[in-house]
C-alpha positions as CSV (number, residue, x, y, z in Angstrom):
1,X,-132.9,-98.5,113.6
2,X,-133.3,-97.7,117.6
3,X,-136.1,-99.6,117.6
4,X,-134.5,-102.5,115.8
5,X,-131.9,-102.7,118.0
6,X,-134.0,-101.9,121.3
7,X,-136.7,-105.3,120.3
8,X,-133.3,-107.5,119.5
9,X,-132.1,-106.6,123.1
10,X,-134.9,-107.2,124.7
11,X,-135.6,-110.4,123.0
12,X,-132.0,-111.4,123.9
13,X,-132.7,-110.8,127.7
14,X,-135.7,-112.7,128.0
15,X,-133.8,-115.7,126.5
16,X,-130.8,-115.2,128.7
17,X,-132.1,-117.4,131.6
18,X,-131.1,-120.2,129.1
19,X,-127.5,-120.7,128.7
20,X,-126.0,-116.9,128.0
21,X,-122.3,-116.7,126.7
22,X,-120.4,-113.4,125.2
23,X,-117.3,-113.6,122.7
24,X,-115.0,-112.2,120.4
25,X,-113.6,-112.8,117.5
26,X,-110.6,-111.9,115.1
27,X,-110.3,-112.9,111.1
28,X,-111.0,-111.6,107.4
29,X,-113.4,-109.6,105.5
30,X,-113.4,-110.3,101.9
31,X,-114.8,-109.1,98.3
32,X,-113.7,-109.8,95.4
33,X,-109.6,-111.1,96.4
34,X,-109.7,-108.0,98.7
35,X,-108.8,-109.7,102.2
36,X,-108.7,-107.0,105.4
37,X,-108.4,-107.4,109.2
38,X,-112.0,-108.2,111.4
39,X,-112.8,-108.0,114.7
40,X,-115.8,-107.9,116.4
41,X,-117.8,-108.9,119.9
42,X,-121.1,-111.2,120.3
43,X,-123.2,-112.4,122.9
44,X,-125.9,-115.3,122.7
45,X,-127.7,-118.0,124.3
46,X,-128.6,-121.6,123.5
47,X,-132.1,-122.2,123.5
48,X,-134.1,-125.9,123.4
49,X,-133.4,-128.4,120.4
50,X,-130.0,-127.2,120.3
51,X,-130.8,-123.8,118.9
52,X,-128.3,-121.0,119.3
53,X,-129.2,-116.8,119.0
54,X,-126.7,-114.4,118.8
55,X,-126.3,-111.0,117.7
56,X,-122.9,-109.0,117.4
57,X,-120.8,-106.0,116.0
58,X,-117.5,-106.0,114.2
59,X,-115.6,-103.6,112.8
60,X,-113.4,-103.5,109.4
61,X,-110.9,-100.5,108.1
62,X,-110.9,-100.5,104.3
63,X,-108.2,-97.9,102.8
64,X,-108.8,-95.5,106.2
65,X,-112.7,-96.2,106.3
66,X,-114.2,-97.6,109.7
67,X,-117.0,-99.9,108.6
68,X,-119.1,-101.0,111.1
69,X,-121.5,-104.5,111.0
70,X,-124.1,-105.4,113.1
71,X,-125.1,-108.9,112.2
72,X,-127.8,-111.7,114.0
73,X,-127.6,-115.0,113.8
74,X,-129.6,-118.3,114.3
75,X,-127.3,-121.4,114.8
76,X,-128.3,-125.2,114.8
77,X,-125.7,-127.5,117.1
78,X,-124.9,-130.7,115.4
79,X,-123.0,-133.4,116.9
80,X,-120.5,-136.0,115.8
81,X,-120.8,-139.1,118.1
82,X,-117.3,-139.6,119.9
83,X,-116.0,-136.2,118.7
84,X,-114.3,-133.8,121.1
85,X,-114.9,-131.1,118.4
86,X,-118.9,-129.6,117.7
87,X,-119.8,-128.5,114.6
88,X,-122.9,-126.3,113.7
89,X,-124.6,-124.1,111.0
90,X,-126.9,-121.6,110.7
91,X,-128.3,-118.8,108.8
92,X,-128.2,-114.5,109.6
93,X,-128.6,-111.2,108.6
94,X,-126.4,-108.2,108.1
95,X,-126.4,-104.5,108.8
96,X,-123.2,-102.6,107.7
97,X,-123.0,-98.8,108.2
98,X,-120.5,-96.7,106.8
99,X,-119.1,-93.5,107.4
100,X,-121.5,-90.3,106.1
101,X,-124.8,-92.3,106.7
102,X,-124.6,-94.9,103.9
103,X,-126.2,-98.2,105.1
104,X,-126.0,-101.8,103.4
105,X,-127.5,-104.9,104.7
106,X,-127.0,-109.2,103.7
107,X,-127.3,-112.3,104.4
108,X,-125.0,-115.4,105.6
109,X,-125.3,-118.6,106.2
110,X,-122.8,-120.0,109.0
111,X,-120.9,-123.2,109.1
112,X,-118.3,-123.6,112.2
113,X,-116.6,-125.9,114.6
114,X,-116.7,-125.2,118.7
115,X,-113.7,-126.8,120.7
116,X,-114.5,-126.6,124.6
117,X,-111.6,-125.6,126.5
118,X,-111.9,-128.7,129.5
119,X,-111.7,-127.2,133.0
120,X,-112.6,-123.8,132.4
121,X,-115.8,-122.1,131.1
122,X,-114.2,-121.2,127.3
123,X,-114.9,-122.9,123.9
124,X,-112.7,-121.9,121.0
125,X,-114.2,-121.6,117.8
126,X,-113.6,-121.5,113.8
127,X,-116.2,-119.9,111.6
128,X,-117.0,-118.9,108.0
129,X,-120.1,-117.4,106.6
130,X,-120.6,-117.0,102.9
131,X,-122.2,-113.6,102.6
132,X,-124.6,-111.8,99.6
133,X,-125.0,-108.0,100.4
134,X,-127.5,-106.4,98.4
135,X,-125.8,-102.9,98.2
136,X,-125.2,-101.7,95.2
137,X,-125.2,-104.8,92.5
138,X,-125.0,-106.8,95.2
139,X,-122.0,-108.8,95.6
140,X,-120.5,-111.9,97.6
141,X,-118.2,-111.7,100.2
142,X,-116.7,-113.8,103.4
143,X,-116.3,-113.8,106.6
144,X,-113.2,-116.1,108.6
145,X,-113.5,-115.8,112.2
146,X,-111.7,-117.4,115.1
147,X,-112.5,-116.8,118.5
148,X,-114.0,-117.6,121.7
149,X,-117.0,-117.7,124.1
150,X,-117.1,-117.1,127.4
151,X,-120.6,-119.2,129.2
152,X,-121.7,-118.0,132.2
């Protein structure tokens, strides 16, 4: 797992001379009509061809119990001609741990909508990722995120 994280980190220096931004975000957690509070904190970089990586953690409580997620993501930018509003997709994986060493992983896709902030170097965003975790039976759940980027 140190390892894992140690080659992501690494990867995501040499790629921040591109364009690096950190974030946070705020939303829901879902399984099943089970809704609870998320919050979490990314960093990333655009790369060429409008490719975005970007690797976070978020946390969840469930009835008491910290659940921690530490998720990747590769995101396409797409444009709409005129718009003042950017939307983009992408695909990612999923790491959840849990409390007395239990571990759980998944995958998302990611469809969301940036809105730059004009003067100042923020862009607001609005994000939900259809997720399938394979612990257990396996189930699908959500994410709902709002949030924002700081660039540098």
């Amino acid at each position: 797992m140190k390892k894992l994280l140690l080659s992501g980190l690494v990867v995501l220096g040499l790629a921040l001379a591109q364009s690096p931004y950190v974030g946070g975000h705020v939303g829901l957690f879902g399984v099943s009509g089970v809704n609870i509070f998320n919050g979490g904190v990314h960093a990333g970089v655009g790369l060429q061809g409008g490719l975005e990586v970007r690797g976070g953690v978020d946390f969840s409580s469930l009835l008491g119990i910290l659940i921690t997620g530490v998720n990747a993501d590769v995101l396409m930018n797409l444009s709409i001609p005129g718009s003042q509003v950017y939307p983009y997709a992408g695909l990612g994986g999923n790491l959840w741990l849990f409390p007395g060493g239990i571990t759980s992983f998944g995958v998302h896709a990611t469809l969301g909508l940036k809105y730059p902030i004009a003067g100042v170097p923020f862009v607001a965003f609005l994000e939900a990722q259809p997720t399938y975790a394979f612990g257990g039976s396996g189930a699908f759940v959500y994410y709902l995120k709002l949030g924002g980027n700081y660039t540098f």
